[in-house]
C-alpha positions as CSV (number, residue, x, y, z in Angstrom):
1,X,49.0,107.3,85.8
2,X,48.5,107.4,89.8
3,X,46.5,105.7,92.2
4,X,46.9,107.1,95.9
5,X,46.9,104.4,98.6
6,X,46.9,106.0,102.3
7,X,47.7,109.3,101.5
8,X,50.8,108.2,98.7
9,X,50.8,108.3,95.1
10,X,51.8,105.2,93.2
11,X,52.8,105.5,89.8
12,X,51.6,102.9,87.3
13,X,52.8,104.2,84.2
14,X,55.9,102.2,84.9
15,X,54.2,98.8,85.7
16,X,54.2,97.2,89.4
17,X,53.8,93.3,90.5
18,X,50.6,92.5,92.8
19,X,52.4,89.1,95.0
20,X,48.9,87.2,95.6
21,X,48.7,85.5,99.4
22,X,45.4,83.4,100.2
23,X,44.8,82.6,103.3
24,X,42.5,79.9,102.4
25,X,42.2,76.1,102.3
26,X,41.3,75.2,98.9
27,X,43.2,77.7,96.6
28,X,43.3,76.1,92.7
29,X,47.2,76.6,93.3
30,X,48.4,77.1,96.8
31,X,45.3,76.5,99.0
32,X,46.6,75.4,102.7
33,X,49.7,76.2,102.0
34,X,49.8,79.9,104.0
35,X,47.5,78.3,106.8
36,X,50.3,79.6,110.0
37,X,51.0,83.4,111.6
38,X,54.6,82.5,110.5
39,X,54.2,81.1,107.5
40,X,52.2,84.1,105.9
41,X,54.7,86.7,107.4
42,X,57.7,84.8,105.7
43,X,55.9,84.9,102.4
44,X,55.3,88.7,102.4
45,X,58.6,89.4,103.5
46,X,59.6,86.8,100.2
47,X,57.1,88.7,98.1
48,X,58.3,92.4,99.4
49,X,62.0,91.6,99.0
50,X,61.7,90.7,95.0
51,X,60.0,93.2,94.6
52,X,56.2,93.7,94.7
53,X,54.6,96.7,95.2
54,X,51.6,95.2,96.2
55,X,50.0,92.4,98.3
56,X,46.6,90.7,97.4
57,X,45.1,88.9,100.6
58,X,42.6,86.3,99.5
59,X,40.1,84.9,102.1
60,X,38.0,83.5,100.0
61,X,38.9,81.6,96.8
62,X,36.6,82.4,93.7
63,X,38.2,78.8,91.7
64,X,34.3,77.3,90.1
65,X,34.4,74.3,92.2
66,X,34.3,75.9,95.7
67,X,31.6,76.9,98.2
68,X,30.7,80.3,98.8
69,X,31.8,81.4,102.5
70,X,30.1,84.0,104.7
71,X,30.9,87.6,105.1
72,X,31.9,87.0,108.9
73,X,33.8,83.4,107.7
74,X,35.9,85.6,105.3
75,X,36.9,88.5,108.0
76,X,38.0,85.3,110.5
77,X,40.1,84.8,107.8
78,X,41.7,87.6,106.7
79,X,41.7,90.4,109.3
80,X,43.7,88.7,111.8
81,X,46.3,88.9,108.6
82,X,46.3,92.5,107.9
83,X,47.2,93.3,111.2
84,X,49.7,90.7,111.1
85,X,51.3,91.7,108.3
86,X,51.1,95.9,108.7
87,X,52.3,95.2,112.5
88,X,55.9,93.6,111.0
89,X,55.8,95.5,107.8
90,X,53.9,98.6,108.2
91,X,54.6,99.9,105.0
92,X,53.2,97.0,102.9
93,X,50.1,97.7,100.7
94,X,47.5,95.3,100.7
95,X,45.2,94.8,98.2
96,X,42.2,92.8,99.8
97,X,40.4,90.0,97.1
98,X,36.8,90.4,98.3
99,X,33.3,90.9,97.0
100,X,31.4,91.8,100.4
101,X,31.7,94.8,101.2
102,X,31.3,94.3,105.3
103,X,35.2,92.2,104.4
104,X,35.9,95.6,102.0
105,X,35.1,98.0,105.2
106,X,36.5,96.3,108.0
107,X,39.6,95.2,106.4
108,X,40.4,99.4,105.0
109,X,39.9,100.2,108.8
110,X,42.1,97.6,109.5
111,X,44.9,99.1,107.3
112,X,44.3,97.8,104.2
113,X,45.0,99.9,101.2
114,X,42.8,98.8,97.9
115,X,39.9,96.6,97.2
116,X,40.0,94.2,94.5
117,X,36.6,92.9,93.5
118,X,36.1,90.1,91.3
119,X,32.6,90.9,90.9
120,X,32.6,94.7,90.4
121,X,29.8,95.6,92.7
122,X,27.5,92.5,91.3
123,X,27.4,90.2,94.3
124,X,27.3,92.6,96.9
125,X,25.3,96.0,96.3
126,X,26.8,97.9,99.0
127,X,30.2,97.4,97.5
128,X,30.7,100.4,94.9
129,X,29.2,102.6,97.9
130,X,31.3,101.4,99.9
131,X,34.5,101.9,98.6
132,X,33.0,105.4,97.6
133,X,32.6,106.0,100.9
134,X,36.4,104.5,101.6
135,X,38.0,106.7,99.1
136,X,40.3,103.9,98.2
137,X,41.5,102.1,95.3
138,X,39.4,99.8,93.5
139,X,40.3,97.2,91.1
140,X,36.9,95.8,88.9
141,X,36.9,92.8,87.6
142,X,35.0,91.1,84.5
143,X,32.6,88.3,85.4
144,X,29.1,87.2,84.9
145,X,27.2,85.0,87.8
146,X,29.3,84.2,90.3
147,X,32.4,81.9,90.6
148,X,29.9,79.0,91.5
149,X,28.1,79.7,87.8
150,X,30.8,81.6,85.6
151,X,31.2,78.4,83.8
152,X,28.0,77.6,82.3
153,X,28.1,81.7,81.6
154,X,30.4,81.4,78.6
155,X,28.1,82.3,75.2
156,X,28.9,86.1,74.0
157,X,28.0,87.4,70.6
158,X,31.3,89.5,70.6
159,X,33.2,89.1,73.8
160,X,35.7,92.1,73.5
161,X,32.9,94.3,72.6
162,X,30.3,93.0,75.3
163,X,33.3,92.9,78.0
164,X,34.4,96.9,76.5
165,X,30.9,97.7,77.1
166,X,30.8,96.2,81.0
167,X,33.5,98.4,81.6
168,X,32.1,101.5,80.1
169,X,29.1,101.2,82.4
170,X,31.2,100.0,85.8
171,X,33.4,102.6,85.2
172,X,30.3,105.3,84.9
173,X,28.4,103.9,87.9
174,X,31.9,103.8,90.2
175,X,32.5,107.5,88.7
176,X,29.1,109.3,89.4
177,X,29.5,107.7,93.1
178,X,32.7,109.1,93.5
179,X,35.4,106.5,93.1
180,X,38.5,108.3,92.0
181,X,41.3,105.2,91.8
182,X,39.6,102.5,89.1
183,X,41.8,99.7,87.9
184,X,40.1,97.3,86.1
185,X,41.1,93.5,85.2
186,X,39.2,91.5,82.0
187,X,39.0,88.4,84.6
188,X,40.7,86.2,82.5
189,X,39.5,82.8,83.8
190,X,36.1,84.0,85.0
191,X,33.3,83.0,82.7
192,X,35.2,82.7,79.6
193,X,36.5,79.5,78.2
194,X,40.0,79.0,77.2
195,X,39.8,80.0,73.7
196,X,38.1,83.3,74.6
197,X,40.9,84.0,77.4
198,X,43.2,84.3,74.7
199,X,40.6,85.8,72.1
200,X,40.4,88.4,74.8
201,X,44.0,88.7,75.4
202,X,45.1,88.8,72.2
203,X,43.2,92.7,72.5
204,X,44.1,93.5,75.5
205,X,45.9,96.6,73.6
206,X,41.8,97.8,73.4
207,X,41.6,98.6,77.0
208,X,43.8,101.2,77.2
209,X,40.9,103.7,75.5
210,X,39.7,103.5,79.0
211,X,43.1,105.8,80.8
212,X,43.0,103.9,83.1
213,X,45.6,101.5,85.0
214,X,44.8,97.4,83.6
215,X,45.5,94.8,86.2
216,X,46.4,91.2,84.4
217,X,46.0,88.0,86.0
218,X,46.9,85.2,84.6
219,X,49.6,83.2,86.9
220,X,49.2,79.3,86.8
221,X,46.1,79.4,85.4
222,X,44.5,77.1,83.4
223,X,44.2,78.8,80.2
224,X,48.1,78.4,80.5
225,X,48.3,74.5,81.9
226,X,45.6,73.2,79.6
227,X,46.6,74.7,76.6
228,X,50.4,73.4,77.4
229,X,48.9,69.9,78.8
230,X,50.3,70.2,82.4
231,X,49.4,71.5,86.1
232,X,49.3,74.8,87.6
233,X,52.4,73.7,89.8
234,X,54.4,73.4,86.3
235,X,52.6,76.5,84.4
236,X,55.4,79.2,85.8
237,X,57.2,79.3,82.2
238,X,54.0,79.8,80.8
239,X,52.9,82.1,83.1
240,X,56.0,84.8,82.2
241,X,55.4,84.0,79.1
242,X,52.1,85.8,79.2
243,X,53.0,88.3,81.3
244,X,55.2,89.5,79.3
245,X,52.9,89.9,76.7
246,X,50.7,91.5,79.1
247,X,53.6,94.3,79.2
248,X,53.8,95.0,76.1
249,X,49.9,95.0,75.3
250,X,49.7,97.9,78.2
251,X,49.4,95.9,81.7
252,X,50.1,98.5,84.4
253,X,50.2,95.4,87.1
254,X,50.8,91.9,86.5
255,X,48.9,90.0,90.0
256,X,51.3,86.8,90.1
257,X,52.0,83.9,92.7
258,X,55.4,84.1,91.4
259,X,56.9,87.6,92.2
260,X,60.6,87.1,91.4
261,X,60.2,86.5,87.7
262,X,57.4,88.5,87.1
263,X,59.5,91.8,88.4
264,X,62.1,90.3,85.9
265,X,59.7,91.0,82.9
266,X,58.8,94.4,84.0
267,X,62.3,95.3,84.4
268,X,63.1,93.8,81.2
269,X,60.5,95.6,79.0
270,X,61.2,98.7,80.6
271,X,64.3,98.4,79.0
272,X,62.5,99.0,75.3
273,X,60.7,101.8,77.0
């Protein structure tokens, strides 16, 4: 199980760590905290050096609360990153967390490596063409409205099934465009309450009928602080927790804030493998 990112081949079947860095103010967990050149570049160095294979660059952040930010806002945001980052550490594959694709297009050229979309094409038509057109990675993502509605979005009849059957069709539509590289995430979080997170992740073994790589992201969220009556700064034990169940229910990359730890779990579950 491969995904090519700029002409290499990354194998999943051993699963990798996605370090998450957003470059925005008003993050649920670390908002403001990566707001300097310096500050960013010492995190991804942090993040490469335990270990994770990928970098997910957030300009926007998708928590219910927030306001939706322009296209152009976003690329202020996170394209002076990219280059920062690929100028000290060329190597480092970034994963950009948009759903426009104008940020999806300009941040590839840029020397970015994958698109992760928490929307799957809905907020943005030009998307799935897009990254089509990109021949690049792209990770889909399970949601209904948008990250300003998700939450009054919650009623399914069967949520595994419903959220099976939204894969079956993105994954079609992505297909006949000619999107090779499809990761997919459930979107724990994202228009589900907290009871049907863990309805849905106690099935996450389902997914795999798809072959393709699952991306799980869970860290500090509040399916995890609520449920153990604390904050996101306290949910890390929690979080690895989860992930490793995540492992051993077929997660091919766990996208964490916490990179150390989660690297642990992969390299401790690889051990029964």
């Amino acid at each position: 199980m491969t995904i090519n990112c700029k002409g290499n081949l990354i194998d999943l079947s051993k699963p990798k760590v996605m370090g998450i860095l957003n470059v925005t103010p008003d993050s649920f967990y670390d908002g403001g905290r990566f707001s300097s050149d310096s500050i960013v570049l010492n995190q991804v160095e942090k993040m490469l050096k335990e270990g994770a294979t990928f970098i997910d660059v957030g300009g926007q952040t998708t928590k219910p609360t927030a306001d939706l930010i322009t296209a152009e806002e976003e690329l202020l945001r996170v394209i002076p990153v990219v280059e920062s980052v690929l100028k000290n550490f060329p190597e480092t594959l970034l994963s950009i967390d948009t759903f426009y694709a104008k940020v999806a297009e300009e941040s590839i050229k840029s020397g970015a490596a994958i698109i992760n979309d928490v929307s799957a094409g809905n907020i943005d038509s030009e998307m799935l063409p897009t990254v089509a057109k990109l021949q690049v990675p792209y990770i889909m993502m399970h949601m209904r409205g948008t990250p300003q509605t998700m939450q009054k979005l919650t009623t399914y009849d069967d949520l595994v099934k419903e959220v099976l059957f939204y894969f079956s069709e993105k994954i079609s539509t992505a297909r006949t465009l000619g999107i090779n590289d499809i990761i997919f995430d459930p979107g724990f979080g994202f228009a589900k309450t907290t009871e049907q997170n863990f309805e849905l992740f106690s099935k996450l073994e389902l997914f795999q009928m798809f072959e393709l790589p699952i991306l799980v992201g869970v860290s500090r969220k509040s399916m995890i602080y609520k449920t153990l009556e604390t904050t996101p700064q306290n949910a890390l034990n929690g979080t690895t927790v989860l992930n490793t169940l995540a492992l051993s229910k077929g997660a091919n990359i766990l996208r964490v804030h916490d990179v150390k730890e989660a690297v642990e779990c992969v390299k401790l579950l690889n051990k029964f493998n």
